[in-house]
N, C-alpha and C positions, 0 to 999 in steps of 0.2 A: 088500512083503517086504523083510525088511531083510537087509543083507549077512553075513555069516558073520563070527563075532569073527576079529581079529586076534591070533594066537601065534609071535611072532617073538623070535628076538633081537635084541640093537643090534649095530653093527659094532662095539662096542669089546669085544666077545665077553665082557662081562662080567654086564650087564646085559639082564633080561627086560620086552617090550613085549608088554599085552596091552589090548586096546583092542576093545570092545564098545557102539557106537551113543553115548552120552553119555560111557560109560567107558571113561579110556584112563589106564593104569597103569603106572610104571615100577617095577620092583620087583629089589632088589639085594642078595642074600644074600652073607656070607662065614663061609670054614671050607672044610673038607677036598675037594678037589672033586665027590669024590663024594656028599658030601652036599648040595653046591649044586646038582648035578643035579638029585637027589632031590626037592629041597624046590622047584626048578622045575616038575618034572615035576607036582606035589602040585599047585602055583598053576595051574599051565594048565589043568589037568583042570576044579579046582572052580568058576576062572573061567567058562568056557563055559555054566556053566544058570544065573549069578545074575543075568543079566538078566532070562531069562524068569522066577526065580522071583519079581522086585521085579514087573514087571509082571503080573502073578498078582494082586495086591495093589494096585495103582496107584491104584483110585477110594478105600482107605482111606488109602493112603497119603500123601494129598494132602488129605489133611481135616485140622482143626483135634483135635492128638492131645486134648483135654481130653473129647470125647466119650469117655465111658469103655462105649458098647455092643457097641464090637466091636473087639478087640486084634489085632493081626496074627499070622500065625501062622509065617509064612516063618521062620528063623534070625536071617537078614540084615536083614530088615524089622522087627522084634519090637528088636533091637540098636538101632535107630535109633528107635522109639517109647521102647524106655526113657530114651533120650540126651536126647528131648527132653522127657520129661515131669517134670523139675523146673522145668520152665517155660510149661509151658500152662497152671496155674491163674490164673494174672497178664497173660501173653503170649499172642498167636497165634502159634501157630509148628505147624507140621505134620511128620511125620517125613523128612520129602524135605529139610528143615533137617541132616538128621547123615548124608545117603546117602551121599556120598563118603569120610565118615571110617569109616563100616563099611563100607561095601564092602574096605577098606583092614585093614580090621580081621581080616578074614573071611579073606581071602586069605592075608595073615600068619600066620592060624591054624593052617590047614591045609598053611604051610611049615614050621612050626618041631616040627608034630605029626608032620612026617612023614620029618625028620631033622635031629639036633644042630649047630647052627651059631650062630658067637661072637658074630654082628651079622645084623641083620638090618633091612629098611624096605622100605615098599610105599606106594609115592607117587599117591596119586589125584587130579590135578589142582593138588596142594598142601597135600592134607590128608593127615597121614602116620600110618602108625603104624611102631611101632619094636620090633624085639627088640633086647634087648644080655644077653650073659650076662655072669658075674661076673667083673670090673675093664676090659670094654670102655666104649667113650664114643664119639657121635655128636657133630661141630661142625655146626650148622645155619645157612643164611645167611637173614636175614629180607629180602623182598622188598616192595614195596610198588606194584607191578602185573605182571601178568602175561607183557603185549606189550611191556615195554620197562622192560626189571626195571631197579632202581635198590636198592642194598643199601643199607639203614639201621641195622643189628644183624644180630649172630651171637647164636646159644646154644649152649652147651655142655653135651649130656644125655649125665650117667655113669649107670650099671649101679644104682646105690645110691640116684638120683634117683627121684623117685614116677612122671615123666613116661615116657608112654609112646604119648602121640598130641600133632601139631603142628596145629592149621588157623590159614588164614588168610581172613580175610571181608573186602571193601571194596566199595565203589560201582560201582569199576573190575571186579573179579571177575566170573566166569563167572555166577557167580549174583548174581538180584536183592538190594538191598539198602535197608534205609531211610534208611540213614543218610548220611555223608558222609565215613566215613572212608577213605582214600586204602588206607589196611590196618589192619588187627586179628589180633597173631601170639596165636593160645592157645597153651600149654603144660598137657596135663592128662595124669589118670590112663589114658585112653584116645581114643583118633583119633574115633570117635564123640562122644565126650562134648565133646570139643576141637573137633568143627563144629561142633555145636549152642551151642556158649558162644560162639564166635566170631561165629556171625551173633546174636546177643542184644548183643554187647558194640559189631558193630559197628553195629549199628540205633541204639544209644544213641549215638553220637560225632554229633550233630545240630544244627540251628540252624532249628528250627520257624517257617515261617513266611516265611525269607529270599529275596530278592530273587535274589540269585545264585546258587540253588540250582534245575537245574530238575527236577521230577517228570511221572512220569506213573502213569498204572493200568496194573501189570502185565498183565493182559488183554489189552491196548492194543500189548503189543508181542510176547506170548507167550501168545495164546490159551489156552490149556493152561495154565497157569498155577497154583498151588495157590493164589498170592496175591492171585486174581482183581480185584476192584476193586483192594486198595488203593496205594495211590502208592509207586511205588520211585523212587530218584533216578537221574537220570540224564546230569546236569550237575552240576558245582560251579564256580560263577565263584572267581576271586581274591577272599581274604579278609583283613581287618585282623587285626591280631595279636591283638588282646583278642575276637575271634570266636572265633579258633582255639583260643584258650587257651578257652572258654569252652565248645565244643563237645568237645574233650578233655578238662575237664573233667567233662563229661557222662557218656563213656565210661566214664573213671575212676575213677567212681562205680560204676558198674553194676561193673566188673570186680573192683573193692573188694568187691562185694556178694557175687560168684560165690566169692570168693577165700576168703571168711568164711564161708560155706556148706560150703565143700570139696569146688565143682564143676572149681574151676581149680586149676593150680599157680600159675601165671605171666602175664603178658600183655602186649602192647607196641603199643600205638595210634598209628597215624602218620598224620599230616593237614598238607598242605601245608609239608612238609619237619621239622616237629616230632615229636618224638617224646618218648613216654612210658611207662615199665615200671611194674609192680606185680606184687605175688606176694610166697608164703611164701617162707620163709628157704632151707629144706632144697634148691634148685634148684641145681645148681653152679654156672652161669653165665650171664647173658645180659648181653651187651655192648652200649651203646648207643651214639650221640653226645652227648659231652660237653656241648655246648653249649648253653643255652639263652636263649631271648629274652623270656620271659614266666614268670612266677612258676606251680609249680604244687605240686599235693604227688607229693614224690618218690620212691618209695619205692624205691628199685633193689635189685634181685636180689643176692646178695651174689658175686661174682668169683672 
């Protein structure tokens, strides 16, 4: 039997903690106080069954979404099959791939339905989703692990921007990953759609085959696992510059691909202290470092 969610606030009495078994949420409305109540009050409540309704669902949910015999039927679970089914025809990917950006999603919903507020975000682990009403703007710091964050980029999401979900995917992250990338920041139309592009873009940031890279079968370390056999990483030794460039390159590509689809806004791939952006024009900001050591294509956000 597992413990009773957590509904708390934080001490800096601004901000809502709500934390259920894998899910643990900070979630931070602004606007008139009575509406932050409100829209608290909204999150906590709807919080409390969406565990049990995901695990309702759990043996489809963990399946490879391309099987098209049986769709889920939960709100929240159904949100995260659609997130990822522009990419099971091609990819394995299961909907346990977008659960933190809707569950984030979910949450948000049921604040903003349930009172008028200027700003708003609901943080699931790091995959976020955003309200902003007309002429507010979010600054976002982009990190590139979790236990021992290191800022590589900000973005800057106005009201008039398309984004409206952040995730971020890497090696290092809570969940498994294929690839190598140290982080992977999406910027899309929704926090759902923004996991699910995140771990695709960062499975692709890779070096197949390589010696300093080490894997093992998910199974192997997470019984339970949707990704049962196959190999997540779970080392990356030191790498030459023409690797690195080569394995972001990789990304790059893939993120290119999402971005020309119209699954992405934005995106910003960081692998051993490099980093690289891509995305459409309309994004109002995302900031990187200047600097680079290795020739790539660049295509920066516009400032």
């Amino acid at each position: 039997m597992r413990e009773p969610a957590v509904v708390r606030m934080l001490p800096d009495g601004r901000r809502l903690h709500l934390h259920d078994g894998p899910m643990d949420l900070i979630v931070e409305g602004f606007g008139a106080a009575e509406c932050v109540r409100a829209a608290y009050a909204a999150a906590s409540t709807r919080f409390v069954g969406v565990l049990d309704e995901l695990c309702s669902e759990l043996a489809l949910l963990r399946r490879q979404a391309r099987d098209r015999g049986m769709v889920p039927q939960g709100v929240v679970a159904r949100r995260m099959w659609d997130a990822v089914a522009p990419f099971a025809e091609t990819t394995f990917i299961t909907p346990m791939a977008a659960v933190a950006g809707a569950v984030a999603e979910e949450i948000l919903g049921v604040m903003i339905s349930a009172a008028p507020l200027a700003r708003a975000y609901v943080n699931d682990g790091g995959d976020i989703a955003l309200h902003l009403a007309s002429g507010e703007e979010f600054a976002v710091a982009l990190i590139d692990r979790p236990e021992q964050a290191s800022l590589f980029g900000k973005a800057v999401i106005r009201a008039t921007d398309p984004v409206r979900g952040i995730a971020t995917s890497g090696w290092r992250g809570r969940s498994f990953s294929l690839g190598i990338a140290d982080a992977v920041t999406i910027l899309a139309a929704t926090a759902a759609g923004a996991d699910a592009a995140a771990t695709i873009v960062a499975n692709a940031v890779d070096l197949p085959g390589h010696p300093a890279i080490g894997r093992a079968a998910a199974r192997e370390i997470q019984p339970d696992s949707d990704l049962g056999g196959i190999l997540v990483t779970r080392a990356v030794g030191p790498l030459r510059q023409s690797e690195i460039a080569e394995a972001i390159t990789r990304g790059l590509a893939k993120a290119n691909e999402l971005a020309a689809r119209g699954l992405i806004c934005a995106a910003a791939l960081h692998l051993q202290g490099e980093t690289v952006s891509t995305g459409v024009s309309e994004v109002s900001a995302l900031r990187l470092p200047s600097s680079w050591d290795f020739p790539l294509e660049r295509s920066h956000l516009h400032a």
